[in-house]
C-alpha positions as CSV (number, residue, x, y, z in Angstrom):
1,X,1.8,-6.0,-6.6
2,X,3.0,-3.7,-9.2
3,X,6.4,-5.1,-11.0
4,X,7.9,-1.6,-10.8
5,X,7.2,-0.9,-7.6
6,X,8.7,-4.1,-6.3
7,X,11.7,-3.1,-8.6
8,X,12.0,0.0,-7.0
9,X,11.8,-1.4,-3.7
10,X,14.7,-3.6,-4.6
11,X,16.8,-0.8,-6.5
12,X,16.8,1.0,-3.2
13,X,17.8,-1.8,-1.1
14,X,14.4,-2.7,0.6
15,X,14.7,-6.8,-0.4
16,X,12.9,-7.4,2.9
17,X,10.0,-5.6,1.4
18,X,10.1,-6.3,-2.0
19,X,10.2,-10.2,-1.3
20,X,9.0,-11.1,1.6
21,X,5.4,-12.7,1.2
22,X,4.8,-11.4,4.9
23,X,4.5,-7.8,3.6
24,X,2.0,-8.7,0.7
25,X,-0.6,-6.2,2.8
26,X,2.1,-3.4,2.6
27,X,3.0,-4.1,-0.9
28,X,-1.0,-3.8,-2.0
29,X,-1.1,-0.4,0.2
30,X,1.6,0.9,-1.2
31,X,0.2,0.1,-4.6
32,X,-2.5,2.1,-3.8
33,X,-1.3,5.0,-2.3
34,X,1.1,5.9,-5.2
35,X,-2.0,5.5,-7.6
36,X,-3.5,8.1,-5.2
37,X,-0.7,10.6,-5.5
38,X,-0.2,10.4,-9.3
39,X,-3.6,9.7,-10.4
40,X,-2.2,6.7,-12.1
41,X,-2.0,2.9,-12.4
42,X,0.9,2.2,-9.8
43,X,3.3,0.7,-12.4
44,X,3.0,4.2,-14.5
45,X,2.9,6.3,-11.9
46,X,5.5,4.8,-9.8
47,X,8.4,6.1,-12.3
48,X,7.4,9.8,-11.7
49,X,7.9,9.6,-7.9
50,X,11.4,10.9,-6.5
51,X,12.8,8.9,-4.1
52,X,11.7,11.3,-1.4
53,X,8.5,10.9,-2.7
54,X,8.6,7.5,-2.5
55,X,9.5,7.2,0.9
56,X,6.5,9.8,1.6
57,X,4.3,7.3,-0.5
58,X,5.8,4.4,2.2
59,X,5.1,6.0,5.3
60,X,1.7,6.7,4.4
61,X,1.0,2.9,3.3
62,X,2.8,1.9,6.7
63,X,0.0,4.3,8.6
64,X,-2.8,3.1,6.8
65,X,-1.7,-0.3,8.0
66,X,-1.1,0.5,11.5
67,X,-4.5,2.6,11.8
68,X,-6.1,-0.4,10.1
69,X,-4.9,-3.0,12.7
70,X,-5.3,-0.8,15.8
71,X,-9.1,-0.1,14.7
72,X,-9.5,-3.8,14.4
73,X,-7.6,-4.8,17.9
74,X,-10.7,-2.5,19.3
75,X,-13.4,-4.5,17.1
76,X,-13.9,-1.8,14.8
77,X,-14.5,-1.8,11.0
78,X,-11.0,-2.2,9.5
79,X,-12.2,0.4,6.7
80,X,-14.2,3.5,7.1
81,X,-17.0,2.5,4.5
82,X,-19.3,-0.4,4.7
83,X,-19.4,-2.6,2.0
84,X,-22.7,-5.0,1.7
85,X,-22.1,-8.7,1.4
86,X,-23.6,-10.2,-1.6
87,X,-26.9,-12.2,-1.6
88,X,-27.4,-10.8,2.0
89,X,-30.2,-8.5,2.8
C-alpha cells in the first residue's frame, strides 16, 4: 500500500483502516482506484484528492470489494477478464 495513502487514512482518523492487516485487500483497492481517478501513481495522485474525493475514492474500493466477494459466493470469476495461467495450455 501506498505510504500516503495510509497517511491519509490516519490523518482522517481511519486507524482501523490504515493498520489493520485484515484490510490489506481494501488498502490495494483503494490504491488502485485513486490511480484510476488521477491517472497517477497512488502516492502522487493521492495528495490532489479532496477529502470528499477521497471518501468517493473509498466507497468505490469498498464496492469493488463487495461485488468481488458476492460474484465469488456464486462461483463466478472474482474479475471480469480471464487471465491465462502460465505453462498451461
Amino acid at each position: 500500500m501506498s505510504i500516503r495513502v495510509k497517511g491519509r487514512l490516519r490523518r482522517m482518523q481511519m486507524h482501523d483502516l490504515a493498520d489493520d492487516g485484515s484490510n490489506h485487500e481494501f488498502r490495494v483497492v483503494l490504491d488502485q482506484v485513486i490511480s484510476e481517478q488521477t491517472g497517477l501513481p497512488c502516492d502522487e495522485g493521492v495528495d490532489l484528492l479532496s477529502d470528499e474525493q477521497f471518501m468517493d475514492a473509498m466507497e468505490k474500493a469498498k464496492a469493488r470489494i463487495k461485488k468481488k466477494k458476492e460474484k465469488a459466493s456464486r462461483g463466478e470469476a472474482a474479475y471480469d477478464k480471464e487471465v491465462p495461467l502460465a505453462g498451461i495450455s
